[in-house]
N, C-alpha and C positions, 0 to 999 in steps of 0.2 A: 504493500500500500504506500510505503514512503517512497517508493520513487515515480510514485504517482501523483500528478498537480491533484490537488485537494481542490475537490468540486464544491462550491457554493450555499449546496442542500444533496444532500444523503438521504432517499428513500428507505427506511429499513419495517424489518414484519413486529421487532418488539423481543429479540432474544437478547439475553443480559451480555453475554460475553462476548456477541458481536460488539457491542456499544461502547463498552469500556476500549476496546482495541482501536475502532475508528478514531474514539476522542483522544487515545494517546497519540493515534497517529495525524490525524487531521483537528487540532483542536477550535480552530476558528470555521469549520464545518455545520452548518444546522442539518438537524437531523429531523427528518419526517417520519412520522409512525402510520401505516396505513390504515385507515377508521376499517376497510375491512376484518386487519388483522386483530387492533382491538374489537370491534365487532364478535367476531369467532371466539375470543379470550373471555366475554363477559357471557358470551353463549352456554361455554365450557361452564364457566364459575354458577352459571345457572341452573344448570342442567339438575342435581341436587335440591334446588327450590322450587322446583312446576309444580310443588304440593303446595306449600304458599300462594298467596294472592301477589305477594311482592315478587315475587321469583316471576310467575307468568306474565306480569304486568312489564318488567323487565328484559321479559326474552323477546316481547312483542314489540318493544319500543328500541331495542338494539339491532335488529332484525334489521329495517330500513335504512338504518346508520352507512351500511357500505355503497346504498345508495345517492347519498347525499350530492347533487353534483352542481350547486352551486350555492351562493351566500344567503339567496334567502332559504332554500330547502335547510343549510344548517343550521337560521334562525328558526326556522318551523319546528327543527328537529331538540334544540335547546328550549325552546318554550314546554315543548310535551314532556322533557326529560326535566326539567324543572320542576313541573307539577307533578311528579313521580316523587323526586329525588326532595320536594315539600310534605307529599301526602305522605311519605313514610320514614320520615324522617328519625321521629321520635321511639319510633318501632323498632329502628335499625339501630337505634342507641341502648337497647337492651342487652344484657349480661347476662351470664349466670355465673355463679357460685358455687367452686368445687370444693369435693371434702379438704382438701388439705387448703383450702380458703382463697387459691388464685382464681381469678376472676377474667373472661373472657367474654367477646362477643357472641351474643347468640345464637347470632345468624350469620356466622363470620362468612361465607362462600358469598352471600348476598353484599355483605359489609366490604368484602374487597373489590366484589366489581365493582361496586358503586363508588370505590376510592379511585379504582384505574379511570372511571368515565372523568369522576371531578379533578384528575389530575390531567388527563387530557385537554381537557375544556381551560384549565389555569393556565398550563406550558401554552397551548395554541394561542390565546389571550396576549401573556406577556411577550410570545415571537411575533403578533402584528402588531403590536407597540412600537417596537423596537427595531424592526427588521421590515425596510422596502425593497422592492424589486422595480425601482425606477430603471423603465430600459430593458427590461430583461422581460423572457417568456414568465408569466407569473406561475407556480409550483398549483398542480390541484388543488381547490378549496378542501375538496374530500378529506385531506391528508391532513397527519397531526402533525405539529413543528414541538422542537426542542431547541431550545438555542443551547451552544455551546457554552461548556461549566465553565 
């Protein structure tokens, strides 16, 4: 990779140990995460709560995400995920209490997708703050940005 010009924006699926190698090697590189792939990931982490109301209400509402294919489809798609990510909010902040008295989430399978969407949703947020593409082909809206650590 290092003797390769570091591209601008790095498309990648969301695996840990590709990530850390690009950014040792390409540090000034942003990275896109593909909403499909998260998509698929919160699928997975769902798959376990289709008994729940929040689980199927989730799977239904990440389903059309790798569809997303412009700015307003992903504000359509942030308002619904909004009112999801409002209605069960308080539900998701639920624990239990085990015998030896440590304390964990619930619903943790549901608690972590719903962590990777709102991390998604923050990173993509703080990269078009900060980051234009005056001049240049602009990178899919679909795609999720990271800017470089």
């Amino acid at each position: 990779m290092q003797r390769s010009a570091a591209p601008r924006v790095l498309v990648r699926d969301g695996g840990g140990g590709i990530s850390k190698a690009l950014k040792q090697a390409w540090p000034a590189t942003a990275m896109q995460r593909c909403l499909f792939h998260i998509s698929m990931n919160v699928t997975a982490l769902t798959i376990m709560g289709l008994r729940l109301q929040a689980g199927k209400e989730l799977k239904h509402l990440v389903i059309p995400l790798s569809q997303v294919k412009s700015e307003n489809d992903l504000r359509t798609w942030l308002v619904a995920y909004n009112a999801w990510e409002t209605k069960w909010h308080a539900w998701l902040k639920e624990s239990s209490t085990y015998q030896d008295g440590s304390e964990a989430d619930r619903h943790q399978r549901l608690v972590k997708a719903r962590n990777l969407l709102n991390r998604t949703i923050r990173n993509r947020r703080r990269h078009h703050k900060h980051v234009h593409y005056t001049g240049q082909p602009m990178p899919n809206p679909y795609t999720h940005y990271e800017e470089p650590a």
